[in-house]
FIFIKE-919213 format. One record per residue: residue in three letters; z, y, x of N, C-alpha, C, O in turn; residue number from 1. Coordinates in steps of 0.05 Angstrom, whole numbers, always signed. Each point is the difference from the previous one (the first is absolute). Example, Ala and Ser with C-alpha at 12.3 -4.5 7.8 and 13.67 -1.06 7.14 Angstrom:
2
<site><type>ala</type><n_z>+156</n_z><n_y>-114</n_y><n_x>+264</n_x><ca_z>+0</ca_z><ca_y>+24</ca_y><ca_x>-18</ca_x><c_z>+0</c_z><c_y>+24</c_y><c_x>+18</c_x><o_z>+13</o_z><o_y>+0</o_y><o_x>+21</o_x><seq>1</seq></site>
<site><type>ser</type><n_z>-27</n_z><n_y>+21</n_y><n_x>-28</n_x><ca_z>+1</ca_z><ca_y>+24</ca_y><ca_x>+16</ca_x><c_z>+14</c_z><c_y>+22</c_y><c_x>-15</c_x><o_z>+4</o_z><o_y>+22</o_y><o_x>+10</o_x><seq>2</seq></site>
This chain:
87
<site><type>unk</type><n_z>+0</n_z><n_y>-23</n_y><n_x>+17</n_x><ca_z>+0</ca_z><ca_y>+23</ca_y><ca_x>-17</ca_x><c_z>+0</c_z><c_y>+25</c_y><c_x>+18</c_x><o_z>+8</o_z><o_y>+0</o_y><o_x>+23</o_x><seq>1</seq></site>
<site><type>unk</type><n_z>-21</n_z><n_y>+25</n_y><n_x>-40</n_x><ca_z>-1</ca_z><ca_y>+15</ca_y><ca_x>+23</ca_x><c_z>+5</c_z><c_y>+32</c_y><c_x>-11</c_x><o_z>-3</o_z><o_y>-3</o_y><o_x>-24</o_x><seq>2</seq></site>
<site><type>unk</type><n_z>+8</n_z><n_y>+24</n_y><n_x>+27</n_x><ca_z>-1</ca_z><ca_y>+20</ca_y><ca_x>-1</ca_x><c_z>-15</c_z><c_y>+17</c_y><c_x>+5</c_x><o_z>-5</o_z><o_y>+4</o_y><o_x>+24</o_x><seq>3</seq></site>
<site><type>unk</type><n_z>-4</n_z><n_y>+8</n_y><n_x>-39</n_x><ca_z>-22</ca_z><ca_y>+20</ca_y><ca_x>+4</ca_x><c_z>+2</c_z><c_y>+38</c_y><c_x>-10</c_x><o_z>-6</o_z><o_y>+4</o_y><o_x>-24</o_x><seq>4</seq></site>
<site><type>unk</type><n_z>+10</n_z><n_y>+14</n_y><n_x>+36</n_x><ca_z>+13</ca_z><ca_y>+20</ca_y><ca_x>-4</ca_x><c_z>-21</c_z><c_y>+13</c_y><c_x>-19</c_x><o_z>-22</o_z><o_y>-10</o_y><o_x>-1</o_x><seq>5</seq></site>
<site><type>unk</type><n_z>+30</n_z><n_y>+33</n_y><n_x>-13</n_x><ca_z>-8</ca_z><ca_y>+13</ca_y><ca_x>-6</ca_x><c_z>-13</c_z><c_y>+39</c_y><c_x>+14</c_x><o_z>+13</o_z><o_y>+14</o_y><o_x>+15</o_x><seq>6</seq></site>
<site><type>unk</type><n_z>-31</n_z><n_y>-11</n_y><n_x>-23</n_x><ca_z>-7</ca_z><ca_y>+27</ca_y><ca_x>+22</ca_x><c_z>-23</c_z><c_y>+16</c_y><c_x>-26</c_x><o_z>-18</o_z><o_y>-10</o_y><o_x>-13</o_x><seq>7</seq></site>
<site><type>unk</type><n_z>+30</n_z><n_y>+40</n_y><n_x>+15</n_x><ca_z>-13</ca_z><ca_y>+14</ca_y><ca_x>-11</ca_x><c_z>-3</c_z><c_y>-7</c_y><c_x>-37</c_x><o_z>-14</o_z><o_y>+13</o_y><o_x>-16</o_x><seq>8</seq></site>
<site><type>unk</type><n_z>+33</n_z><n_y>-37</n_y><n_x>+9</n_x><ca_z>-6</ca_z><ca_y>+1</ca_y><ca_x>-26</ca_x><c_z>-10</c_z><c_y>-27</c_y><c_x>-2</c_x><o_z>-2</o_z><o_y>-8</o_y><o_x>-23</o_x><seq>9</seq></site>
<site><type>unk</type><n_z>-6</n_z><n_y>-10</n_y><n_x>+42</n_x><ca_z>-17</ca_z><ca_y>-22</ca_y><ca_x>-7</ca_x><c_z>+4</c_z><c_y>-13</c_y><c_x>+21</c_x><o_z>-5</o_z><o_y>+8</o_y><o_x>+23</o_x><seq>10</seq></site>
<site><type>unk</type><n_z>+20</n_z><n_y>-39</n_y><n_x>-31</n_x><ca_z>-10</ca_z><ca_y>-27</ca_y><ca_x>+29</ca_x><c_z>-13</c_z><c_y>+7</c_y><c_x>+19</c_x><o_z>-22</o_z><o_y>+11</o_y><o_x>-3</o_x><seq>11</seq></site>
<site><type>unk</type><n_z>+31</n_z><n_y>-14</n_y><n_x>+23</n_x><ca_z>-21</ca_z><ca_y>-6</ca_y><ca_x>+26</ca_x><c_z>+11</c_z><c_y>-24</c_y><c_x>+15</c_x><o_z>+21</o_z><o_y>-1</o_y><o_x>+12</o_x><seq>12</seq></site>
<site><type>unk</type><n_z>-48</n_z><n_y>-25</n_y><n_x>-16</n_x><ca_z>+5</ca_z><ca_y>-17</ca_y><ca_x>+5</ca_x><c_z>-7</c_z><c_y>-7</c_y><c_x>+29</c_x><o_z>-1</o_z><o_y>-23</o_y><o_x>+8</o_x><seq>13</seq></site>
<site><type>unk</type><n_z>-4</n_z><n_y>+45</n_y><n_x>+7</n_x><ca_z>-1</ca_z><ca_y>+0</ca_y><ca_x>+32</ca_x><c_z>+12</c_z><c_y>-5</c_y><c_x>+15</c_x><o_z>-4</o_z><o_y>-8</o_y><o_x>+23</o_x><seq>14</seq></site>
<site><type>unk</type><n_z>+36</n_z><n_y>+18</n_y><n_x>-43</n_x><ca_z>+23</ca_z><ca_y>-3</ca_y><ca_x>+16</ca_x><c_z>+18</c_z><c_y>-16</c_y><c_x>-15</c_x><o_z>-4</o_z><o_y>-6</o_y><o_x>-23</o_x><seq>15</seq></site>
<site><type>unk</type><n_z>+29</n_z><n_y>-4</n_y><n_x>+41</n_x><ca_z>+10</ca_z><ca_y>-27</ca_y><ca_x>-10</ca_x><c_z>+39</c_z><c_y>+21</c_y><c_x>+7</c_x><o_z>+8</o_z><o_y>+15</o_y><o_x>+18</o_x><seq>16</seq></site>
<site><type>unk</type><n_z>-1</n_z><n_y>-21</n_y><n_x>-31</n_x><ca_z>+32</ca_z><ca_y>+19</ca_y><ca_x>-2</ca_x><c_z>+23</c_z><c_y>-34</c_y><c_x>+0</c_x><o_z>+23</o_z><o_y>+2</o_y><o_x>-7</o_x><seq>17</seq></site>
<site><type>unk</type><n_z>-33</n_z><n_y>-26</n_y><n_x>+15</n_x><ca_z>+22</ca_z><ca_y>-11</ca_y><ca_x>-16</ca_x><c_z>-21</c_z><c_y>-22</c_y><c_x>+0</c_x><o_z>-24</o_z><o_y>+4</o_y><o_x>-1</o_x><seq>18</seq></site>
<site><type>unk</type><n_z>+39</n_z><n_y>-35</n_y><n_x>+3</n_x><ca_z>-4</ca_z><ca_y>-19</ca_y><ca_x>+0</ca_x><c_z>+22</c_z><c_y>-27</c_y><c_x>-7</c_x><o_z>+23</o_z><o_y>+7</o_y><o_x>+3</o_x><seq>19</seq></site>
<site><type>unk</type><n_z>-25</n_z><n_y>-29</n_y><n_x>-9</n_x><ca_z>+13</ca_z><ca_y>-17</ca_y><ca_x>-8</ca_x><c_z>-22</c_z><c_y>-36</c_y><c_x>+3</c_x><o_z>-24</o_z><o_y>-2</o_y><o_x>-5</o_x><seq>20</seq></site>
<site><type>unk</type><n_z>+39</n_z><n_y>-17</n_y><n_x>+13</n_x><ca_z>-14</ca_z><ca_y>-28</ca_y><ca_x>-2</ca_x><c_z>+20</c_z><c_y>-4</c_y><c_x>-18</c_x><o_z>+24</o_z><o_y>+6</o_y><o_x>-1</o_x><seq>21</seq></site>
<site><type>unk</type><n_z>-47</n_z><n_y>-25</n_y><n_x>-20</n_x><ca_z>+10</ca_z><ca_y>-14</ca_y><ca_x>-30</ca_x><c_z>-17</c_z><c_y>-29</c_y><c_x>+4</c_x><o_z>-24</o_z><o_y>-4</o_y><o_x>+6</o_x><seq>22</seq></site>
<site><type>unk</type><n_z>+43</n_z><n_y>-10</n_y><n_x>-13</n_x><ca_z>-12</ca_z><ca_y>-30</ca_y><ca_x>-1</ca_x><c_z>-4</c_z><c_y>-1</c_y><c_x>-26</c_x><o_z>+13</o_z><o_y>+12</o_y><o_x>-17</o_x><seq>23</seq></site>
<site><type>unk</type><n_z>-43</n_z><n_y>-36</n_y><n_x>+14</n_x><ca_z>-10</ca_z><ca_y>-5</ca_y><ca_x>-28</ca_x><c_z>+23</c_z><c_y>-8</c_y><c_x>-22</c_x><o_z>+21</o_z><o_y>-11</o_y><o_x>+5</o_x><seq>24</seq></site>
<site><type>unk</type><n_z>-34</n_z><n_y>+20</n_y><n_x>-34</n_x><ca_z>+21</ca_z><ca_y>-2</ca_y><ca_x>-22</ca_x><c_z>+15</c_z><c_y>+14</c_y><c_x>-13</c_x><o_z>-13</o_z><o_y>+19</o_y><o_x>-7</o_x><seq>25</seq></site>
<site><type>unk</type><n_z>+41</n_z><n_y>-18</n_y><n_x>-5</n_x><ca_z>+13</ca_z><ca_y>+23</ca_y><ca_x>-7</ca_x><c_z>+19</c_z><c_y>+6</c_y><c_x>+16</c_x><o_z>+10</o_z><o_y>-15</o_y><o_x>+16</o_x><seq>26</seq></site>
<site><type>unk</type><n_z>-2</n_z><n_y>+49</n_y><n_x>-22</n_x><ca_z>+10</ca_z><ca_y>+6</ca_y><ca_x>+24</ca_x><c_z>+23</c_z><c_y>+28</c_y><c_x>-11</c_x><o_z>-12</o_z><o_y>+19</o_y><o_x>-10</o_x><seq>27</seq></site>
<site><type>unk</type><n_z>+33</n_z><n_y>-17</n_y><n_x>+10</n_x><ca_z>+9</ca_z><ca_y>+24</ca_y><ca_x>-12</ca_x><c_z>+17</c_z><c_y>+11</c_y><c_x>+12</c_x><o_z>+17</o_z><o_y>-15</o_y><o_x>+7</o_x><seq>28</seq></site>
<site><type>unk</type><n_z>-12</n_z><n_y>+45</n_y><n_x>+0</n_x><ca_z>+16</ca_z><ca_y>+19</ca_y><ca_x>+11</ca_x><c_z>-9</c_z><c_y>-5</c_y><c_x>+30</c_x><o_z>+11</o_z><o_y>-14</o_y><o_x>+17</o_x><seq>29</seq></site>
<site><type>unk</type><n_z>-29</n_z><n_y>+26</n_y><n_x>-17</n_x><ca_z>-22</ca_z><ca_y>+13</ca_y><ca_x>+30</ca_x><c_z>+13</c_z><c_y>+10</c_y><c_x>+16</c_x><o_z>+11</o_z><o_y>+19</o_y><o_x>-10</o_x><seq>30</seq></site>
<site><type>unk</type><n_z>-5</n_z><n_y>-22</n_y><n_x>+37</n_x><ca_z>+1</ca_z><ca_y>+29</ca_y><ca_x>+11</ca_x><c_z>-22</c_z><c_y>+3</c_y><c_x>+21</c_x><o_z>-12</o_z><o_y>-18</o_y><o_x>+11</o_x><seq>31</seq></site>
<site><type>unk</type><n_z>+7</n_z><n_y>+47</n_y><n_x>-8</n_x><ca_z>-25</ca_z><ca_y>+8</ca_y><ca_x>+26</ca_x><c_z>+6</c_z><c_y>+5</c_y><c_x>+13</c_x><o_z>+21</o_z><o_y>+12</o_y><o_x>-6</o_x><seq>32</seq></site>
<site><type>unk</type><n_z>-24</n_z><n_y>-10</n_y><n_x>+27</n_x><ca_z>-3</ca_z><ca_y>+11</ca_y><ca_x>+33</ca_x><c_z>-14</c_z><c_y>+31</c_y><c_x>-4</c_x><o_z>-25</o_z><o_y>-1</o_y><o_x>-1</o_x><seq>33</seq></site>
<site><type>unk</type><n_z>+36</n_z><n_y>+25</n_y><n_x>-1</n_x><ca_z>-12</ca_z><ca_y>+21</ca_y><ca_x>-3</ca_x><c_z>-3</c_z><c_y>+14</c_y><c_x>+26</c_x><o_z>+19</o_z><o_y>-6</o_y><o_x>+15</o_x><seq>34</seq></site>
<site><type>unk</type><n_z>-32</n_z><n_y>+18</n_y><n_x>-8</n_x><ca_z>-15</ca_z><ca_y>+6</ca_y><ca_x>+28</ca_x><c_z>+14</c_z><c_y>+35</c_y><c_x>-5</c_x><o_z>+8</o_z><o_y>+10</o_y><o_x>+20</o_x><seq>35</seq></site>
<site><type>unk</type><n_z>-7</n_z><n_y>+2</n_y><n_x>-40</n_x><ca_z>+3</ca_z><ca_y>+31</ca_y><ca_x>+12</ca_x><c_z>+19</c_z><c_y>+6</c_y><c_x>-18</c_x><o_z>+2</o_z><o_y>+25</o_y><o_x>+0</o_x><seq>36</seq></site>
<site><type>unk</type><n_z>+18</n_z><n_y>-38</n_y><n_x>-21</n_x><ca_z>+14</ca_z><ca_y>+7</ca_y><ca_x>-10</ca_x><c_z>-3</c_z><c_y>+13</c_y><c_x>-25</c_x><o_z>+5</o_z><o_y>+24</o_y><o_x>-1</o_x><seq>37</seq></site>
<site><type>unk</type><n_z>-14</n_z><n_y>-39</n_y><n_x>-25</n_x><ca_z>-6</ca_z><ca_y>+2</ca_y><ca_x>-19</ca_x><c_z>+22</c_z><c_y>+17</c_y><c_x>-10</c_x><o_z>+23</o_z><o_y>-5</o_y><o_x>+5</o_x><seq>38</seq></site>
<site><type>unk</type><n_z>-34</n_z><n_y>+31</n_y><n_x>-27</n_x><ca_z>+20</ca_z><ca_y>+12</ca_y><ca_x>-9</ca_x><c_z>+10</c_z><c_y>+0</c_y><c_x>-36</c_x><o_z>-20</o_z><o_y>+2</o_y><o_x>-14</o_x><seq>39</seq></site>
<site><type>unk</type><n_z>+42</n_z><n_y>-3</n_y><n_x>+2</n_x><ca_z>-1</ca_z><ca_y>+5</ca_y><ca_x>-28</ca_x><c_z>-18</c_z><c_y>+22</c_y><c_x>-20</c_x><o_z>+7</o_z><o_y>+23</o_y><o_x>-3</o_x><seq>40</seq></site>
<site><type>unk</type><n_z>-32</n_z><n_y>-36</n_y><n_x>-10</n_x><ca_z>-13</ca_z><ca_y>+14</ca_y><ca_x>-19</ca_x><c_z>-23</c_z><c_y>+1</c_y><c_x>+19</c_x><o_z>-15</o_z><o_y>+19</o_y><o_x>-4</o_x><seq>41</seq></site>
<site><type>unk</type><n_z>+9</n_z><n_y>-35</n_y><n_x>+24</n_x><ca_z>-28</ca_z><ca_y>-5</ca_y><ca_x>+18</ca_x><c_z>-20</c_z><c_y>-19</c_y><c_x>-20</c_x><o_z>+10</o_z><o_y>-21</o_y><o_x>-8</o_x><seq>42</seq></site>
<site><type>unk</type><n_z>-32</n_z><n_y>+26</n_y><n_x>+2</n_x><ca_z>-18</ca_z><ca_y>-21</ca_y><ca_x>-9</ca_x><c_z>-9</c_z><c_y>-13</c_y><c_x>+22</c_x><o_z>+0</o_z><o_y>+8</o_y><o_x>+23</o_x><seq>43</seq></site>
<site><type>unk</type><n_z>-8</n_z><n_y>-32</n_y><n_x>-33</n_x><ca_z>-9</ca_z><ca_y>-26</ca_y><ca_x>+24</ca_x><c_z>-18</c_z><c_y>-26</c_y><c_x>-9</c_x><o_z>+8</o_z><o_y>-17</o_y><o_x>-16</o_x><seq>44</seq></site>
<site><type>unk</type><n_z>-29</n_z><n_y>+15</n_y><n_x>+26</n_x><ca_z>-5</ca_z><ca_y>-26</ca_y><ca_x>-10</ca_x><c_z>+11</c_z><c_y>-21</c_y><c_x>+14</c_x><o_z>+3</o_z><o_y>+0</o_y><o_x>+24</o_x><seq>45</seq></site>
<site><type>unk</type><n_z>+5</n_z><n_y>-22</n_y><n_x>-42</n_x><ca_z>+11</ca_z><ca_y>-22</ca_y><ca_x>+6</ca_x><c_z>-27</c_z><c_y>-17</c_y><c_x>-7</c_x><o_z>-8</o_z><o_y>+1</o_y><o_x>-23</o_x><seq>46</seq></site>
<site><type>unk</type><n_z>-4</n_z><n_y>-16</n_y><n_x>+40</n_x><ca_z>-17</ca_z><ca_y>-20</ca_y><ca_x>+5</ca_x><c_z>-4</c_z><c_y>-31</c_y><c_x>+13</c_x><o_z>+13</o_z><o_y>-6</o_y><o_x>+20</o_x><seq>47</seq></site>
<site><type>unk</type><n_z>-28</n_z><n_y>-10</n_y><n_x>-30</n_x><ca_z>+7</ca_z><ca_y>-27</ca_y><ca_x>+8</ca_x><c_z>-29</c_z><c_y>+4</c_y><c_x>+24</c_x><o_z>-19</o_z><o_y>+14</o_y><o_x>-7</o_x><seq>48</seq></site>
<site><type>unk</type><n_z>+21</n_z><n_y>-27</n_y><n_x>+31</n_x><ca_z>-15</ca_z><ca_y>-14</ca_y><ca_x>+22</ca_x><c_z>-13</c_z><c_y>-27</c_y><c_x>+10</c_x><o_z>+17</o_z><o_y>-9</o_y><o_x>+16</o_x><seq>49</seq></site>
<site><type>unk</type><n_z>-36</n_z><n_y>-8</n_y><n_x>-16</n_x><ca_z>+2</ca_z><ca_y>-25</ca_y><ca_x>+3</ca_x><c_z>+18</c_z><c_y>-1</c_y><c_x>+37</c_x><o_z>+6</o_z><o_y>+18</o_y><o_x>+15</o_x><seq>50</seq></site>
<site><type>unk</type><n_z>-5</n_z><n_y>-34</n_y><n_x>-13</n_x><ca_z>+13</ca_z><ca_y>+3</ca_y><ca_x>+37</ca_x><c_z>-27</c_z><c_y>-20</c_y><c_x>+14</c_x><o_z>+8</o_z><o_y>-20</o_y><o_x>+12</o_x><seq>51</seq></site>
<site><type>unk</type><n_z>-33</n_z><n_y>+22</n_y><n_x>-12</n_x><ca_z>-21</ca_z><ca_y>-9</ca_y><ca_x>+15</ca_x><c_z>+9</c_z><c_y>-22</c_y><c_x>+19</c_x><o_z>-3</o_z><o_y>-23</o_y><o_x>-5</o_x><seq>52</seq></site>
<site><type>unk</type><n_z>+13</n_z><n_y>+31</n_y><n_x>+26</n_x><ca_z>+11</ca_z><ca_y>-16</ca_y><ca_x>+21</ca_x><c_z>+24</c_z><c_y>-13</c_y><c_x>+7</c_x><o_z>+10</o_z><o_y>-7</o_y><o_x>+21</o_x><seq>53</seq></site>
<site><type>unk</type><n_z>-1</n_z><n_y>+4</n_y><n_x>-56</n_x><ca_z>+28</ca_z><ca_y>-13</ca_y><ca_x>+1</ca_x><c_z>+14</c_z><c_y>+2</c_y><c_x>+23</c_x><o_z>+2</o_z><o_y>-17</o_y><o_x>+19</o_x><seq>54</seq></site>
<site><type>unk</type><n_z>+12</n_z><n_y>+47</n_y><n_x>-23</n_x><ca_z>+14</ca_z><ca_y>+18</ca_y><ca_x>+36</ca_x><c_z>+34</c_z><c_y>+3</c_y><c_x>-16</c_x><o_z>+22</o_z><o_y>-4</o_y><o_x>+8</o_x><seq>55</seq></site>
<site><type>unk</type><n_z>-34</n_z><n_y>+12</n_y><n_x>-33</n_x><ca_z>+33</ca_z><ca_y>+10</ca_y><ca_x>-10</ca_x><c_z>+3</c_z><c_y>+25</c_y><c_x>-1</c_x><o_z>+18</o_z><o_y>+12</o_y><o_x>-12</o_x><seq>56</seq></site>
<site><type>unk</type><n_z>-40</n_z><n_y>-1</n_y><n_x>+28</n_x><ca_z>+6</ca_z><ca_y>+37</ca_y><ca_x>+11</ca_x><c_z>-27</c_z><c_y>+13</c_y><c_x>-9</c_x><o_z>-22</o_z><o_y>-6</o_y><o_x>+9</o_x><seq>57</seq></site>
<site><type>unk</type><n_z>+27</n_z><n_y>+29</n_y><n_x>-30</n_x><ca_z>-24</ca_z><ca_y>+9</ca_y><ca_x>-9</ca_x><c_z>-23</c_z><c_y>+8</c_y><c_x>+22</c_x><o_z>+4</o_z><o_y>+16</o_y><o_x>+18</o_x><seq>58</seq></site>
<site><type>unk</type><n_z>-23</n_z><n_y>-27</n_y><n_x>-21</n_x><ca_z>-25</ca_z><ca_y>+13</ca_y><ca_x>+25</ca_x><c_z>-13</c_z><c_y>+23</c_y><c_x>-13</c_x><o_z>-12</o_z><o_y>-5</o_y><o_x>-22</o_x><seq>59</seq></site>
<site><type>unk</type><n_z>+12</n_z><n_y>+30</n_y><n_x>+32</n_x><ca_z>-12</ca_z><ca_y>+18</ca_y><ca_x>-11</ca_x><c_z>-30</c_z><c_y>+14</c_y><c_x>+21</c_x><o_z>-6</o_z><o_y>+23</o_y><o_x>+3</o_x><seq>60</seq></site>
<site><type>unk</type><n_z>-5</n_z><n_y>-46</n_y><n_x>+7</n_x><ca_z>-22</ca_z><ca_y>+2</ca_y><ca_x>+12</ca_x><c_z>-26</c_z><c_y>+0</c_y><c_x>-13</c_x><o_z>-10</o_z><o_y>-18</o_y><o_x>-13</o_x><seq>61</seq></site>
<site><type>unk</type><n_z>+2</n_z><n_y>+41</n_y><n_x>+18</n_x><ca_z>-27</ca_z><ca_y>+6</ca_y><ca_x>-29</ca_x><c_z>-22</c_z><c_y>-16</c_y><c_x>+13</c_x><o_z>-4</o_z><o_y>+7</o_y><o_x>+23</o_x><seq>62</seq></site>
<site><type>unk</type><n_z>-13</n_z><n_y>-29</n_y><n_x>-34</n_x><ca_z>-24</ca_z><ca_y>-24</ca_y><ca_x>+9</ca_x><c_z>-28</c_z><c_y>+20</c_y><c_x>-8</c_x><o_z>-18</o_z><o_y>-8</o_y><o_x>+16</o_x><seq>63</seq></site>
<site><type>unk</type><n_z>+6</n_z><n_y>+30</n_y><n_x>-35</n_x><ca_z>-13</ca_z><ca_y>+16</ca_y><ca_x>-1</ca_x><c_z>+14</c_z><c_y>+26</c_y><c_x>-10</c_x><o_z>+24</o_z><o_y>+4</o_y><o_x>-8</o_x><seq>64</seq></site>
<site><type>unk</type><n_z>-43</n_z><n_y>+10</n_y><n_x>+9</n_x><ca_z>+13</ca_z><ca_y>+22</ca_y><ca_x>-22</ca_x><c_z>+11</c_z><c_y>+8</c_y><c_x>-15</c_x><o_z>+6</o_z><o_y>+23</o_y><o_x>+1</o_x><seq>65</seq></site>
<site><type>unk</type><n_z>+2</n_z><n_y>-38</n_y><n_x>-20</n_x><ca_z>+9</ca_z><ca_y>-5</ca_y><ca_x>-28</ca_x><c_z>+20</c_z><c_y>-21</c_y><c_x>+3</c_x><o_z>+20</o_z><o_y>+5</o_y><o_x>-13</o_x><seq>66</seq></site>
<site><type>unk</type><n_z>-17</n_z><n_y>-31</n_y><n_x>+27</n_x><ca_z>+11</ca_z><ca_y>-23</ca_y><ca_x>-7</ca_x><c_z>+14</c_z><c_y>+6</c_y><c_x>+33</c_x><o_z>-7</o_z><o_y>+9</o_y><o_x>+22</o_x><seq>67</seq></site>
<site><type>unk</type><n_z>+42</n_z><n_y>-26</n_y><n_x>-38</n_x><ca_z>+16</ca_z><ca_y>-3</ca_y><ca_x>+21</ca_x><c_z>+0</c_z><c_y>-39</c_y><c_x>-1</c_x><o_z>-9</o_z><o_y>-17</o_y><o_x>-15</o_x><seq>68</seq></site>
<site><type>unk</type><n_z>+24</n_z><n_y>+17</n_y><n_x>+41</n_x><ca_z>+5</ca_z><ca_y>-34</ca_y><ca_x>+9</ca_x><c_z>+14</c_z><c_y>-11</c_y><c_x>-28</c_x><o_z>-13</o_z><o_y>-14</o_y><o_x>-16</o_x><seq>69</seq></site>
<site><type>unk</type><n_z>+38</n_z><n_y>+20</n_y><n_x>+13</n_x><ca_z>+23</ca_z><ca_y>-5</ca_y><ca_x>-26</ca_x><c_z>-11</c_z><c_y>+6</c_y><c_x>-21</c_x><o_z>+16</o_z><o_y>+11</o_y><o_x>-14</o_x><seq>70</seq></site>
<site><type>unk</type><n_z>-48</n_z><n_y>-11</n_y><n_x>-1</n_x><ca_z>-8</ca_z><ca_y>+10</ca_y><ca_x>-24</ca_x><c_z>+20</c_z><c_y>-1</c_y><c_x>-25</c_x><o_z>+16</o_z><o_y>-18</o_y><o_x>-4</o_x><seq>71</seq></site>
<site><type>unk</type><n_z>-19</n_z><n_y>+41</n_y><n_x>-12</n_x><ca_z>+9</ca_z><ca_y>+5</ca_y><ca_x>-25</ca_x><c_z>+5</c_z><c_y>-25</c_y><c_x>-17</c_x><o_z>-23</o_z><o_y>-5</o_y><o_x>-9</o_x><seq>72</seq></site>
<site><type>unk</type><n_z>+37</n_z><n_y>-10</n_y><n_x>+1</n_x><ca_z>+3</ca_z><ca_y>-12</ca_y><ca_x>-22</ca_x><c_z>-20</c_z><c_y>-4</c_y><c_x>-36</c_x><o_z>+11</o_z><o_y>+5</o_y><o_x>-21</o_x><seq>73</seq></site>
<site><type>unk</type><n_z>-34</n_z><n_y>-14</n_y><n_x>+23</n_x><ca_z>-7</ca_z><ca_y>+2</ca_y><ca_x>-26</ca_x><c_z>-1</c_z><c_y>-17</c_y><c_x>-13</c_x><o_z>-8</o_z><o_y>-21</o_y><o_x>+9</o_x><seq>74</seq></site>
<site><type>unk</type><n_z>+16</n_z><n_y>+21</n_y><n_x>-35</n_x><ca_z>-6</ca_z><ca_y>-21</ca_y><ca_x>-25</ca_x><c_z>-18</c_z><c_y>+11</c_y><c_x>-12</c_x><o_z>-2</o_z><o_y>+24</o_y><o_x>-6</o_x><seq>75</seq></site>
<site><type>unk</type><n_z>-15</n_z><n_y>-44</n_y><n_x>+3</n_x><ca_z>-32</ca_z><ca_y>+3</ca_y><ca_x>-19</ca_x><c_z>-10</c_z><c_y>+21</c_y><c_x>+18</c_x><o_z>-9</o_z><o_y>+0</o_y><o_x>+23</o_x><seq>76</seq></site>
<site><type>unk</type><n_z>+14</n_z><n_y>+21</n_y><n_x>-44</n_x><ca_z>-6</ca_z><ca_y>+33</ca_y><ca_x>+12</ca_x><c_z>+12</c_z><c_y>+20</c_y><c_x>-2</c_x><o_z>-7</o_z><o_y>+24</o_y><o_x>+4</o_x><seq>77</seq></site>
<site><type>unk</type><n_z>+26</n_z><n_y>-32</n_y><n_x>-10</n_x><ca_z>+35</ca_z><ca_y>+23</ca_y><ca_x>+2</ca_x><c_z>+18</c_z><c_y>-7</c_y><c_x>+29</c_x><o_z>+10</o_z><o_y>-21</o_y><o_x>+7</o_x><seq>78</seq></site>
<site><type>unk</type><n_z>-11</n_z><n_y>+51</n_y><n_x>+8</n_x><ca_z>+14</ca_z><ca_y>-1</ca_y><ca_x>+30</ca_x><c_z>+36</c_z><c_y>+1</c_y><c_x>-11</c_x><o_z>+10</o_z><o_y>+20</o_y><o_x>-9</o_x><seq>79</seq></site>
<site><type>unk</type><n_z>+3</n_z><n_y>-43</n_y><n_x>+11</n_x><ca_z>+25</ca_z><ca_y>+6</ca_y><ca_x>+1</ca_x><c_z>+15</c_z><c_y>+16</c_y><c_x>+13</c_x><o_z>+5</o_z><o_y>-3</o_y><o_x>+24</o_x><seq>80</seq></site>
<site><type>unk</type><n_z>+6</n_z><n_y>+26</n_y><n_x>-40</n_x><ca_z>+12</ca_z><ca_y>+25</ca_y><ca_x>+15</ca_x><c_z>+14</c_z><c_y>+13</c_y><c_x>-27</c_x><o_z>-5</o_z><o_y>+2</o_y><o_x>-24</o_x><seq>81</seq></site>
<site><type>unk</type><n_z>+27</n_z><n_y>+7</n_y><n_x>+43</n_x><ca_z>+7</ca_z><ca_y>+19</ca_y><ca_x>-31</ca_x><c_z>+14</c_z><c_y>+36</c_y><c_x>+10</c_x><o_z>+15</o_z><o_y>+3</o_y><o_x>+19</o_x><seq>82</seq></site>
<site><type>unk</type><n_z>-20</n_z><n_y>+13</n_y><n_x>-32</n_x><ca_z>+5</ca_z><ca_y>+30</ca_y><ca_x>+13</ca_x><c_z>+31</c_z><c_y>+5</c_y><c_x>-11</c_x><o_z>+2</o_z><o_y>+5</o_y><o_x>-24</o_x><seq>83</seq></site>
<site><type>unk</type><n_z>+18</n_z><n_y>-6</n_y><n_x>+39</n_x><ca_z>+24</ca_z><ca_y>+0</ca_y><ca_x>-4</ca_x><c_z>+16</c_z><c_y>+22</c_y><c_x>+4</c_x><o_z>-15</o_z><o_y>+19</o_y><o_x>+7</o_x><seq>84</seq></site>
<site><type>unk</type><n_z>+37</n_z><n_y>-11</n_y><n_x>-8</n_x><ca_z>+19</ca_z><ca_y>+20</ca_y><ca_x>+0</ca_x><c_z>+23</c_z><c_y>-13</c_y><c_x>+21</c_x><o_z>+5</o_z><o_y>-24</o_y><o_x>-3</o_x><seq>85</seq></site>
<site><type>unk</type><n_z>+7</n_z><n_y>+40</n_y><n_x>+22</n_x><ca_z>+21</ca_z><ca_y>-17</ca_y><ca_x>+19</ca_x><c_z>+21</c_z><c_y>+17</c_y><c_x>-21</c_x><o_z>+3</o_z><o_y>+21</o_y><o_x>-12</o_x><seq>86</seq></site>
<site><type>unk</type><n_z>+11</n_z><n_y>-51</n_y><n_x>+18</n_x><ca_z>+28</ca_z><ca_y>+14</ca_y><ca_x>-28</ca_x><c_z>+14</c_z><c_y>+20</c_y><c_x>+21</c_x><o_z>+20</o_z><o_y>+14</o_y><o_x>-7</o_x><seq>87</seq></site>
């Protein structure tokens, strides 16, 4: 799972604020590894990652332009992510 900040009003999925390894299945009361110190009333996307190279450790190495190593999580055609509020 991963973190993704917000800038200017909107996601920017360039940058990564925060990370977490989740083993397959159900899973409840998360915690992240936050990189710069997330603050109360911050929006954030919270997003799922496949882990490519079964490492454990998000790879955030972009393979073209557009596409990183750890790709986005999709079902069908909906990117699992959700735009959250830090309590």
């Amino acid at each position: 799972m991963v973190i993704h900040p917000f800038e200017e009003g909107k996601p920017n999925g360039d940058k990564h604020v925060g990370t977490t390894f989740l083993k397959d299945g159900e899973i409840q009361n998360v915690e992240i590894n936050d990189y710069k110190g997330l603050e109360s009333g911050e929006m954030i996307i919270v997003m799922l990652h496949s882990d490519s190279n079964s490492n454990k450790i998000f790879d955030f190495v972009f393979v073209d332009d557009v596409n990183i190593m750890d790709e986005a999580f999709i079902e069908g055609s909906l990117m699992i992510a959700h735009a959250i509020i830090v309590p």
